[in-house]
PDB file of N, CA, C and O in Angstrom:
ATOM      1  N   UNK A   1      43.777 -41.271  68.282  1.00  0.00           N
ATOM      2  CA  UNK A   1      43.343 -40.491  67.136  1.00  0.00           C
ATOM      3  C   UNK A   1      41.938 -39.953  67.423  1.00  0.00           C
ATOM      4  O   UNK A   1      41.156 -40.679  68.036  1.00  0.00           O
ATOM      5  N   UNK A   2      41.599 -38.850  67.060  1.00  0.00           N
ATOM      6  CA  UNK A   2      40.349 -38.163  67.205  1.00  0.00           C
ATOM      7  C   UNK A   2      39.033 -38.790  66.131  1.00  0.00           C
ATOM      8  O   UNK A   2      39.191 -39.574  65.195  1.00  0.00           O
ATOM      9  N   UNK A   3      37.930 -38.267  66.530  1.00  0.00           N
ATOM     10  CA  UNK A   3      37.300 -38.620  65.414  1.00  0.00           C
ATOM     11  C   UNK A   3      37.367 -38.006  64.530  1.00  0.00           C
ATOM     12  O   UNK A   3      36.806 -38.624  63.625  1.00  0.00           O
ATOM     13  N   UNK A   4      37.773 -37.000  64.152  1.00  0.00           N
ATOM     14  CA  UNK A   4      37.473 -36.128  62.894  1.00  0.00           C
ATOM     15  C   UNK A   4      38.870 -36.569  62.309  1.00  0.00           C
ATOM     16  O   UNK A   4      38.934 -36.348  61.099  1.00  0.00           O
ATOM     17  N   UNK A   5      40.006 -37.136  62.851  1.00  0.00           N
ATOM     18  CA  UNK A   5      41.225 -37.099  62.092  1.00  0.00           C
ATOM     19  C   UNK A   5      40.436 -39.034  61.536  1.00  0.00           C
ATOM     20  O   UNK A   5      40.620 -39.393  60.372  1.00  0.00           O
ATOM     21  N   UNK A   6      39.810 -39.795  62.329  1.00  0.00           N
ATOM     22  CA  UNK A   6      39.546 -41.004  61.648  1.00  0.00           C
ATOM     23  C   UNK A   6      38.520 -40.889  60.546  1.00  0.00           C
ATOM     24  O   UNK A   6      38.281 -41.844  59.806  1.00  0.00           O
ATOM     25  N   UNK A   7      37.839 -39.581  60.422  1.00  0.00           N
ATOM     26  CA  UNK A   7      36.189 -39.700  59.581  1.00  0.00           C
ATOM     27  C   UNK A   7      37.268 -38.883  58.302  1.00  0.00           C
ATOM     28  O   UNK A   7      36.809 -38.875  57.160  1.00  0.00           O
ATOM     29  N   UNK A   8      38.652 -38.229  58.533  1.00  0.00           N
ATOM     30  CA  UNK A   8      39.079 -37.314  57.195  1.00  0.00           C
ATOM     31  C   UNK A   8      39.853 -38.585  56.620  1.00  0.00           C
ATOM     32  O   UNK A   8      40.038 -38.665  55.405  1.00  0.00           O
ATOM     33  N   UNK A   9      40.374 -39.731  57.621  1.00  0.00           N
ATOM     34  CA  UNK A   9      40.994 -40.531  56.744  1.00  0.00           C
ATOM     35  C   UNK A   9      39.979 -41.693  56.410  1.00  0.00           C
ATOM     36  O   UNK A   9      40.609 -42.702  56.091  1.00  0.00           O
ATOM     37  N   UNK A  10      39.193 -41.802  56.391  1.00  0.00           N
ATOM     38  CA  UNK A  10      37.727 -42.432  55.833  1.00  0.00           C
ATOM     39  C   UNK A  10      37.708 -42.017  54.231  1.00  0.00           C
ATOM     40  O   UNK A  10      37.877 -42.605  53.163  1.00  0.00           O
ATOM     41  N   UNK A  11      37.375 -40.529  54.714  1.00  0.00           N
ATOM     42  CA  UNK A  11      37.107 -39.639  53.174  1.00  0.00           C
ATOM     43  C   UNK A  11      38.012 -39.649  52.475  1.00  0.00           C
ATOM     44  O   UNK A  11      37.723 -39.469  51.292  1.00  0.00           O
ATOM     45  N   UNK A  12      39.414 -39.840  52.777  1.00  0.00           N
ATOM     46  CA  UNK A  12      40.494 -39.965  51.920  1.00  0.00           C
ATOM     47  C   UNK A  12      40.669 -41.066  51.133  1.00  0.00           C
ATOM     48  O   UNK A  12      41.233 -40.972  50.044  1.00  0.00           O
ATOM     49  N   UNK A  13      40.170 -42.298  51.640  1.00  0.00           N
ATOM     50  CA  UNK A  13      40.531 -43.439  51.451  1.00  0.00           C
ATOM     51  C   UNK A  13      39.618 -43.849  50.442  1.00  0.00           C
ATOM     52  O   UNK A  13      40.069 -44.571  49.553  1.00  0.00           O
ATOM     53  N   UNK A  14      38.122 -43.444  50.404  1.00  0.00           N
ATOM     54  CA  UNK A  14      37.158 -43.256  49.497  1.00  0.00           C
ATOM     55  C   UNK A  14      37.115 -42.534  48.729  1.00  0.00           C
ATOM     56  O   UNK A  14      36.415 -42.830  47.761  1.00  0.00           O
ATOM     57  N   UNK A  15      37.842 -41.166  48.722  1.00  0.00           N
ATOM     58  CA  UNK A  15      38.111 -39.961  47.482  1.00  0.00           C
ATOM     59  C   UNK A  15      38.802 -41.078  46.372  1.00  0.00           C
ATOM     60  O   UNK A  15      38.295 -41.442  45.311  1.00  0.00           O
ATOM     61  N   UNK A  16      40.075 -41.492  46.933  1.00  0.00           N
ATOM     62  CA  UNK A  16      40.566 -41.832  46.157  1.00  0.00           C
ATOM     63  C   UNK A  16      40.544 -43.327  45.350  1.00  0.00           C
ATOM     64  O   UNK A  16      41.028 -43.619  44.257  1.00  0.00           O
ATOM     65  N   UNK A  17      39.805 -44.138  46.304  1.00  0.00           N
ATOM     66  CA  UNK A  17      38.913 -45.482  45.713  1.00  0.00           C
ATOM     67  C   UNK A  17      38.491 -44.971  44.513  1.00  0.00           C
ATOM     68  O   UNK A  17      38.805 -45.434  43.416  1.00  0.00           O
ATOM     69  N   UNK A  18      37.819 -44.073  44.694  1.00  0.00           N
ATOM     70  CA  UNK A  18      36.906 -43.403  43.465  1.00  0.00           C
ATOM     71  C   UNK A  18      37.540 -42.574  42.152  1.00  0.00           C
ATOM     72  O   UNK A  18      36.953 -42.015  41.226  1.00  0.00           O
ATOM     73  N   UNK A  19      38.831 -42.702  42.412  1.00  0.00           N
ATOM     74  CA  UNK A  19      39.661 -41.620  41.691  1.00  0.00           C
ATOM     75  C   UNK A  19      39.115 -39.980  41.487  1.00  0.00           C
ATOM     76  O   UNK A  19      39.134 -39.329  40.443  1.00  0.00           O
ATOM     77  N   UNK A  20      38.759 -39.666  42.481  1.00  0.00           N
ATOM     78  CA  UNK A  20      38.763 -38.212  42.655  1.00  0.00           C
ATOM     79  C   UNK A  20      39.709 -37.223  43.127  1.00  0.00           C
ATOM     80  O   UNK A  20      40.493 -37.699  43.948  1.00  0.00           O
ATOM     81  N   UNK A  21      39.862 -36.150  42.901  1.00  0.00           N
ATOM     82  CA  UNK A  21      40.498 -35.233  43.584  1.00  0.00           C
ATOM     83  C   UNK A  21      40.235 -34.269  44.310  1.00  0.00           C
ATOM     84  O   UNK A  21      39.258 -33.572  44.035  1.00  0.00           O
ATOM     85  N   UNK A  22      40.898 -34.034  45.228  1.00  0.00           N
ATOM     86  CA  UNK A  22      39.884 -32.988  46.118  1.00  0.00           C
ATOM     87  C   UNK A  22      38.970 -31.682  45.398  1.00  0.00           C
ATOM     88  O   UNK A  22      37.834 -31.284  45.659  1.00  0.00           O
ATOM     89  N   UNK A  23      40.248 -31.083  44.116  1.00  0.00           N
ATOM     90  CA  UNK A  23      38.813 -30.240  43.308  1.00  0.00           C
ATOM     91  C   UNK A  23      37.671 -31.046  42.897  1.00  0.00           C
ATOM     92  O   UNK A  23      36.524 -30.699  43.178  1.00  0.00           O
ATOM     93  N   UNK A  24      37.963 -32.216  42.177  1.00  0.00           N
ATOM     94  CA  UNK A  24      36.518 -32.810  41.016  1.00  0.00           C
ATOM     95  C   UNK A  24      35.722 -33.037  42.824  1.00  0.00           C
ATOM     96  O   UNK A  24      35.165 -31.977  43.106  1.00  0.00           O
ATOM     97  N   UNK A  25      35.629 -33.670  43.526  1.00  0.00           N
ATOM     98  CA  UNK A  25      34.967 -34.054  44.827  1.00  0.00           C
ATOM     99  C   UNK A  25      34.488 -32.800  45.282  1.00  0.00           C
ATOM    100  O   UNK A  25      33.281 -32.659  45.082  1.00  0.00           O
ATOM    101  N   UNK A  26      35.244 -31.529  46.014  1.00  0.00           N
ATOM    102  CA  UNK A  26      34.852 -30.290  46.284  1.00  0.00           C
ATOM    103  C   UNK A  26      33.627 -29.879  45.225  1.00  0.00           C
ATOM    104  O   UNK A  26      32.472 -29.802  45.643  1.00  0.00           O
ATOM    105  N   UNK A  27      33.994 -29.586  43.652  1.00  0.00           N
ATOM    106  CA  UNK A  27      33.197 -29.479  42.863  1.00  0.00           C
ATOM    107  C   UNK A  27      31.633 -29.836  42.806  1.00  0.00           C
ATOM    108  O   UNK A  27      30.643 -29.105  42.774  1.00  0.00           O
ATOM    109  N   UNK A  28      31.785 -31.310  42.805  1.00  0.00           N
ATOM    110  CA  UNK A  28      30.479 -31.899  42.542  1.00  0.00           C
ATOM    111  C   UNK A  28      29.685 -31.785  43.860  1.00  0.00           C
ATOM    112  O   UNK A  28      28.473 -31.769  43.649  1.00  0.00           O
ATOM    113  N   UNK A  29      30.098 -31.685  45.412  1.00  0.00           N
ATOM    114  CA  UNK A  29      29.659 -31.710  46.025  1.00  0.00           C
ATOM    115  C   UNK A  29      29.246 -30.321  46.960  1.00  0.00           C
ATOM    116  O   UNK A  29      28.572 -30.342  47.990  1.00  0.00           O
ATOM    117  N   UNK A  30      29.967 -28.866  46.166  1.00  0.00           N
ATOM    118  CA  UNK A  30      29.175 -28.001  46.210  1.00  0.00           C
ATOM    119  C   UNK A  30      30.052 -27.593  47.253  1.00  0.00           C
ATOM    120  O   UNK A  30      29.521 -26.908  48.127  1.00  0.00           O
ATOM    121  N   UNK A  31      31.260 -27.843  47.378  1.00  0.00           N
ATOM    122  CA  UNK A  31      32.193 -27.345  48.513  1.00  0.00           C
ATOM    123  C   UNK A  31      33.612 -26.797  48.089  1.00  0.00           C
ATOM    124  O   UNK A  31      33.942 -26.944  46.912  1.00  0.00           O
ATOM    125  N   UNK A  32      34.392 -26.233  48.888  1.00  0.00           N
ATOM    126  CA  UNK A  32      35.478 -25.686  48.823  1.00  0.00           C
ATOM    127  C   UNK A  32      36.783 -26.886  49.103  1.00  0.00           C
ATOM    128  O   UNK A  32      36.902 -27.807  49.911  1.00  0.00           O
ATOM    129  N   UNK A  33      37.521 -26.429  48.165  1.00  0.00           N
ATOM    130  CA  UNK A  33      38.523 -27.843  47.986  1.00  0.00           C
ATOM    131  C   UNK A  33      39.635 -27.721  49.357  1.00  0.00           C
ATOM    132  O   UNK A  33      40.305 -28.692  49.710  1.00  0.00           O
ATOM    133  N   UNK A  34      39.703 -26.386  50.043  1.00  0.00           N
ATOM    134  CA  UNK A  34      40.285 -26.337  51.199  1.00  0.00           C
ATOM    135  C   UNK A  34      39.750 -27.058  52.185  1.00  0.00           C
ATOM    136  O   UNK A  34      40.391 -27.686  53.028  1.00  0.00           O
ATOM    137  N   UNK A  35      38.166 -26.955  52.068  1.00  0.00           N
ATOM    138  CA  UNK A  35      36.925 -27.470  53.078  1.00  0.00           C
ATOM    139  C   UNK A  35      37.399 -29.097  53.003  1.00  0.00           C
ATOM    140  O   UNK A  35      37.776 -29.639  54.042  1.00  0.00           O
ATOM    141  N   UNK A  36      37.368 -29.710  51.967  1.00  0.00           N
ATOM    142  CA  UNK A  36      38.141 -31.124  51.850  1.00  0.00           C
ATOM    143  C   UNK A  36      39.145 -31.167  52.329  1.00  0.00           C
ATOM    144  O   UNK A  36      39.336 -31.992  53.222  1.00  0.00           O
ATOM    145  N   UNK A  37      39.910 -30.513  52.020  1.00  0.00           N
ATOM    146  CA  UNK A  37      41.160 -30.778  52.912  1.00  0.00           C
ATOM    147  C   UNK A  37      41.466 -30.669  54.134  1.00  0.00           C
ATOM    148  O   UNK A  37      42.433 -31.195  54.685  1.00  0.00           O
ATOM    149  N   UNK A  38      40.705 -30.021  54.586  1.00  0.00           N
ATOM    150  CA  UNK A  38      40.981 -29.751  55.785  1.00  0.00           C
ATOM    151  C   UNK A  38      40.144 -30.727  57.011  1.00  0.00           C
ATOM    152  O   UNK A  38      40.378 -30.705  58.220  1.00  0.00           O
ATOM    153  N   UNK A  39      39.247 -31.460  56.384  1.00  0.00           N
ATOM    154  CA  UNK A  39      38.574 -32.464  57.164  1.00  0.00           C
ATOM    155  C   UNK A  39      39.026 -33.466  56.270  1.00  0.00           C
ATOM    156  O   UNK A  39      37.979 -34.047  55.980  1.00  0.00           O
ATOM    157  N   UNK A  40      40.338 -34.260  55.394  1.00  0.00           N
ATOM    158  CA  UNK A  40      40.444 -35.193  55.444  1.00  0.00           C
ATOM    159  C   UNK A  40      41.883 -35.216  56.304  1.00  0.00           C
ATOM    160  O   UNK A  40      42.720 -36.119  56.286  1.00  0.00           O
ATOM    161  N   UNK A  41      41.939 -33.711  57.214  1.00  0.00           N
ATOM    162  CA  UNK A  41      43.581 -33.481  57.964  1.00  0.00           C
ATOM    163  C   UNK A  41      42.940 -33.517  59.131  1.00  0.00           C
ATOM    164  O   UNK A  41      43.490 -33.415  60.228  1.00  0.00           O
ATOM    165  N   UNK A  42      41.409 -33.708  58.875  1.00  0.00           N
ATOM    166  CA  UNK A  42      41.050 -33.814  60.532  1.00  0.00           C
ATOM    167  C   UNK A  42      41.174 -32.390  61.499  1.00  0.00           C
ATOM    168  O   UNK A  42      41.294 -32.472  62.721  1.00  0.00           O
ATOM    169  N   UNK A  43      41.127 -31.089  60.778  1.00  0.00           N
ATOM    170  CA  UNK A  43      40.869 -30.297  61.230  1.00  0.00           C
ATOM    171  C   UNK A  43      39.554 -29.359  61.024  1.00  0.00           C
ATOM    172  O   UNK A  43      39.488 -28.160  61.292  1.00  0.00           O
ATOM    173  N   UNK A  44      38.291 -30.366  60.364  1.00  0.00           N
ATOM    174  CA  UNK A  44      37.477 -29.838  60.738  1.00  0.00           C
ATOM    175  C   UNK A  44      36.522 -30.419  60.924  1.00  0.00           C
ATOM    176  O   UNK A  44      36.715 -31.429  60.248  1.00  0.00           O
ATOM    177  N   UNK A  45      35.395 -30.543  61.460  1.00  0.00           N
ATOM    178  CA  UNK A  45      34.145 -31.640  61.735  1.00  0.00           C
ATOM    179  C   UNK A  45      33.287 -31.316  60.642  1.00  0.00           C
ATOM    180  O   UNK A  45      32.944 -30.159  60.399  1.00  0.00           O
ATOM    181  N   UNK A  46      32.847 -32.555  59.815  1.00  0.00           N
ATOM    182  CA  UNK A  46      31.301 -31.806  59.023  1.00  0.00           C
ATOM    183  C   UNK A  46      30.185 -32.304  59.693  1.00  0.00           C
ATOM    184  O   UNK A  46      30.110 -33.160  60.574  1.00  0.00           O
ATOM    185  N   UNK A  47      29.023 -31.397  58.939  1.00  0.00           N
ATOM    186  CA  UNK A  47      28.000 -31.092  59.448  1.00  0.00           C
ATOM    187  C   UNK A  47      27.042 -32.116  58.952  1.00  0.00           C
ATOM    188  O   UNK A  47      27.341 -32.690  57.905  1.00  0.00           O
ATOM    189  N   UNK A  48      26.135 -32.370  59.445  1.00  0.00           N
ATOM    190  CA  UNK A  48      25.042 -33.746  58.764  1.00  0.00           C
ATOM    191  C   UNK A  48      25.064 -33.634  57.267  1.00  0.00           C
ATOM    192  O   UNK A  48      25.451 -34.419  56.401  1.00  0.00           O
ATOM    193  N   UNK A  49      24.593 -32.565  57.215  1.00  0.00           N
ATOM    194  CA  UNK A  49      24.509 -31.681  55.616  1.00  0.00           C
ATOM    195  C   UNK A  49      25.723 -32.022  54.630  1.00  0.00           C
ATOM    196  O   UNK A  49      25.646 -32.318  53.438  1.00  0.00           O
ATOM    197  N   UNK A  50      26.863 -31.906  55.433  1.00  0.00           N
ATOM    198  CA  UNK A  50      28.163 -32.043  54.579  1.00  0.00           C
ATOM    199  C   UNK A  50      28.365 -33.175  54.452  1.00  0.00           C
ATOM    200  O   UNK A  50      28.795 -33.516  53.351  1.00  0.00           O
ATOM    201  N   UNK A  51      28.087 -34.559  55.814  1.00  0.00           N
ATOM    202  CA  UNK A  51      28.300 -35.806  55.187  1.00  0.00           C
ATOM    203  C   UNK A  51      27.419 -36.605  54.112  1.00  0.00           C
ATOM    204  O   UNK A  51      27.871 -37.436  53.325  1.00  0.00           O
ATOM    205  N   UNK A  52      25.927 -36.160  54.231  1.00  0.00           N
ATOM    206  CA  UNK A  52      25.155 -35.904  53.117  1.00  0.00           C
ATOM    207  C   UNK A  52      25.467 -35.568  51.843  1.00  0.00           C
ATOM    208  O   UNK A  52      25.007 -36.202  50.894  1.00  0.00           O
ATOM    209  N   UNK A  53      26.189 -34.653  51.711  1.00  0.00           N
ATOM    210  CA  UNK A  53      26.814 -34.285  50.034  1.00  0.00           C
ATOM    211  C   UNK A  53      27.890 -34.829  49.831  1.00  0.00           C
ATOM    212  O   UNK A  53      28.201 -35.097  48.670  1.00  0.00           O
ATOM    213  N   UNK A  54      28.732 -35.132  50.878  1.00  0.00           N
ATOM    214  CA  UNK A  54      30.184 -36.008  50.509  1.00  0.00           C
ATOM    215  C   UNK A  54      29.086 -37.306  49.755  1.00  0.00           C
ATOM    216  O   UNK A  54      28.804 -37.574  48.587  1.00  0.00           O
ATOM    217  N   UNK A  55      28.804 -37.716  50.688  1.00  0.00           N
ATOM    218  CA  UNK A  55      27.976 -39.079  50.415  1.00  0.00           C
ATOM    219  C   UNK A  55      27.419 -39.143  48.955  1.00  0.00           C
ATOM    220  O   UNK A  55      27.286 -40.130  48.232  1.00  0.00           O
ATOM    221  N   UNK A  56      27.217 -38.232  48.788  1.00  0.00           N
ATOM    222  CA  UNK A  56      26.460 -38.348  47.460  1.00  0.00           C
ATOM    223  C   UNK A  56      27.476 -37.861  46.144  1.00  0.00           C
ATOM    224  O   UNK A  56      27.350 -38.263  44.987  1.00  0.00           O
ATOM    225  N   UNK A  57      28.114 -37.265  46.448  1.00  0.00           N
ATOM    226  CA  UNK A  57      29.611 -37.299  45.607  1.00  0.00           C
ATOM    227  C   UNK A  57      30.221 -38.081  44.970  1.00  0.00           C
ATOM    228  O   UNK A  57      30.616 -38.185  43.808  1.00  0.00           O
ATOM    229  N   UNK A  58      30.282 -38.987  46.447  1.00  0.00           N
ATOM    230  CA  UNK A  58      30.983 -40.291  46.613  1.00  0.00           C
ATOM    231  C   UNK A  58      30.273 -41.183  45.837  1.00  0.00           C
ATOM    232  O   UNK A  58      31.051 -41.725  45.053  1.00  0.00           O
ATOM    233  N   UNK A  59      29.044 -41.612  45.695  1.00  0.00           N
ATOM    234  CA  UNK A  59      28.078 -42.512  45.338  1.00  0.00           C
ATOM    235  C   UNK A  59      27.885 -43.424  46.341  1.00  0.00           C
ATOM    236  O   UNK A  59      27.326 -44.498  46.119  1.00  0.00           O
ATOM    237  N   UNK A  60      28.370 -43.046  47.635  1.00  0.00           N
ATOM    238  CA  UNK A  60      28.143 -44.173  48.826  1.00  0.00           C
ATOM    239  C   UNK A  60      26.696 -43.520  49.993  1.00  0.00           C
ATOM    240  O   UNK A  60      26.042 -42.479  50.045  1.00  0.00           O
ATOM    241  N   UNK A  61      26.724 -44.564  50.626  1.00  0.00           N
ATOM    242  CA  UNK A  61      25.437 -43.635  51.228  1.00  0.00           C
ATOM    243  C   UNK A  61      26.429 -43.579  52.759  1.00  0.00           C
ATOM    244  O   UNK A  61      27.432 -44.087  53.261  1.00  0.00           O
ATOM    245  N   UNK A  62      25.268 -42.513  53.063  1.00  0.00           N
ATOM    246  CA  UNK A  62      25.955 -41.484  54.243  1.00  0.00           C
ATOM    247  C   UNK A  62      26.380 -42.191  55.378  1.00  0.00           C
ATOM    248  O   UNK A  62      27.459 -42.065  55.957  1.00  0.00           O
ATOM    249  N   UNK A  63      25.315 -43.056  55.694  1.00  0.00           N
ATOM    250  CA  UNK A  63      25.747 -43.984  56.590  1.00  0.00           C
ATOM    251  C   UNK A  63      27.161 -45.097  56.347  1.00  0.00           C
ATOM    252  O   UNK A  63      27.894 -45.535  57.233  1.00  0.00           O
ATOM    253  N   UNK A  64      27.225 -45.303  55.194  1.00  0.00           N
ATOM    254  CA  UNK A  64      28.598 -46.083  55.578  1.00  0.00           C
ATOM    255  C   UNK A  64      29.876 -44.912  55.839  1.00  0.00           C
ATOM    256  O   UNK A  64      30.904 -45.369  56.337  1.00  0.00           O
ATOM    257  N   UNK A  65      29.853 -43.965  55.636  1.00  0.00           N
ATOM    258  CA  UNK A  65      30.861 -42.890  55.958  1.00  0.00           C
ATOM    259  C   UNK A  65      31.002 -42.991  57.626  1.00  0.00           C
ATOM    260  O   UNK A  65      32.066 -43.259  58.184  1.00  0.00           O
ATOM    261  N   UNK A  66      30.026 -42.790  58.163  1.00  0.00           N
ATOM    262  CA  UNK A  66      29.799 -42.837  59.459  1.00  0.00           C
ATOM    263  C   UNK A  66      30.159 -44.412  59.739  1.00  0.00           C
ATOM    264  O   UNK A  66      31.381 -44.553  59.715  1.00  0.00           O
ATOM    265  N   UNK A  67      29.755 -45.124  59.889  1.00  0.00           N
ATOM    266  CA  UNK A  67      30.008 -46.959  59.770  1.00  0.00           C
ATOM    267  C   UNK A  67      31.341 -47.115  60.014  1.00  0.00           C
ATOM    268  O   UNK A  67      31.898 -47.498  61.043  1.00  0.00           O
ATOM    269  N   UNK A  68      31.983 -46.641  58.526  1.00  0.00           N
ATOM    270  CA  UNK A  68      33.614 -46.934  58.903  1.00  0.00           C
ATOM    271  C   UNK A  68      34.278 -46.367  59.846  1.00  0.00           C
ATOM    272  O   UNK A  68      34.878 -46.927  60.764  1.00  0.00           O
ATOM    273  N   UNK A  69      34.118 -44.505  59.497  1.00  0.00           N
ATOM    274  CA  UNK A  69      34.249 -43.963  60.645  1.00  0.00           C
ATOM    275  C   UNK A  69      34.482 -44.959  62.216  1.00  0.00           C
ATOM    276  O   UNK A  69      35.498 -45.316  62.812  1.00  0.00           O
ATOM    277  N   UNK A  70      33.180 -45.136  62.448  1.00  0.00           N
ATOM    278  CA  UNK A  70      33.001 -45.284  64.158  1.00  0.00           C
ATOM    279  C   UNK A  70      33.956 -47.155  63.924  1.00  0.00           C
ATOM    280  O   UNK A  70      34.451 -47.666  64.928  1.00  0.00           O
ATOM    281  N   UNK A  71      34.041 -47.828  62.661  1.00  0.00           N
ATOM    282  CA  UNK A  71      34.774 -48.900  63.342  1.00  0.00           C
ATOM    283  C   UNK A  71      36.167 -48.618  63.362  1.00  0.00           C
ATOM    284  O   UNK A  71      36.920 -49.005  64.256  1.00  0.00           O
ATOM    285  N   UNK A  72      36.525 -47.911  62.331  1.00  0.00           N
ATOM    286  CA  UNK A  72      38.429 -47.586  62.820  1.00  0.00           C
ATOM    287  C   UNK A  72      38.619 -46.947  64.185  1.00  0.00           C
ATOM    288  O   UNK A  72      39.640 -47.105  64.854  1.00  0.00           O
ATOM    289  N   UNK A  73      37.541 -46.190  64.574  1.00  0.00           N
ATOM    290  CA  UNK A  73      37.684 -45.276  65.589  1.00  0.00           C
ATOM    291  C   UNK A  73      37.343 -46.166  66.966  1.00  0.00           C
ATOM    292  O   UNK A  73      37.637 -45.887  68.128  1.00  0.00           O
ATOM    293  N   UNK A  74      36.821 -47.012  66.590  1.00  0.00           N
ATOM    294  CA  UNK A  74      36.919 -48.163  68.042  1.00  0.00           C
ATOM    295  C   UNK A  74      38.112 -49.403  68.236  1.00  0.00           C
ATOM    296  O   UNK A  74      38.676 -50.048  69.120  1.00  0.00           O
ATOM    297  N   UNK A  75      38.066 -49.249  66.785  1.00  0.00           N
ATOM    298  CA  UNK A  75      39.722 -49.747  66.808  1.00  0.00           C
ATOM    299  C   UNK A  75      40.666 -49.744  67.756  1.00  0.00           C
ATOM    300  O   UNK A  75      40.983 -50.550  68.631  1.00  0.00           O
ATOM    301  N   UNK A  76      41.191 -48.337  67.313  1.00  0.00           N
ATOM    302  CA  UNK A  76      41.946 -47.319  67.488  1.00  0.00           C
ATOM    303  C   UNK A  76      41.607 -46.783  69.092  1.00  0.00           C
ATOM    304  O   UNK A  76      42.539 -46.178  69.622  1.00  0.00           O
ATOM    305  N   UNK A  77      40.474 -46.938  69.829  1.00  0.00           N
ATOM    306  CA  UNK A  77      40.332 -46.597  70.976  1.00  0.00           C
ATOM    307  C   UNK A  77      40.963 -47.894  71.846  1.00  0.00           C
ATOM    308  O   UNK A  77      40.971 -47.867  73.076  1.00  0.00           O
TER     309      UNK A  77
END
């Protein structure tokens, strides 16, 4: 698995911890609800900036996005 397909199923797994949907999440975080989708399908990388506003969406801080990220993804390696 790539990283961006392990960091979209990160964000998925936390969207919905949180009971969000990709609009209310897109919304609050100042993004396009395709833009969500499409990096929790792992077809797109975000940018510091973007895990920054997910993060803050989320109410989690940026670094555990990244955190989980890199441990499924060593997992998985």
């Amino acid at each position: 698995m790539e990283i961006e397909e392990v960091f979209g199923k990160v964000l998925r797994e936390i969207r919905l911890e949180k009971k969000f949907s990709q609009e209310e999440l897109a919304h609050i975080c100042g993004l396009d609800r395709t833009y969500i989708s499409l990096m929790e399908r792992g077809k797109r990388k975000p940018t510091i900036n973007t895990i920054f506003a997910l993060a803050s969406g989320l109410n989690v801080l940026p670094s555990s996005l990244v955190l989980a990220t890199e441990s499924i993804f060593d997992l998985e390696s």
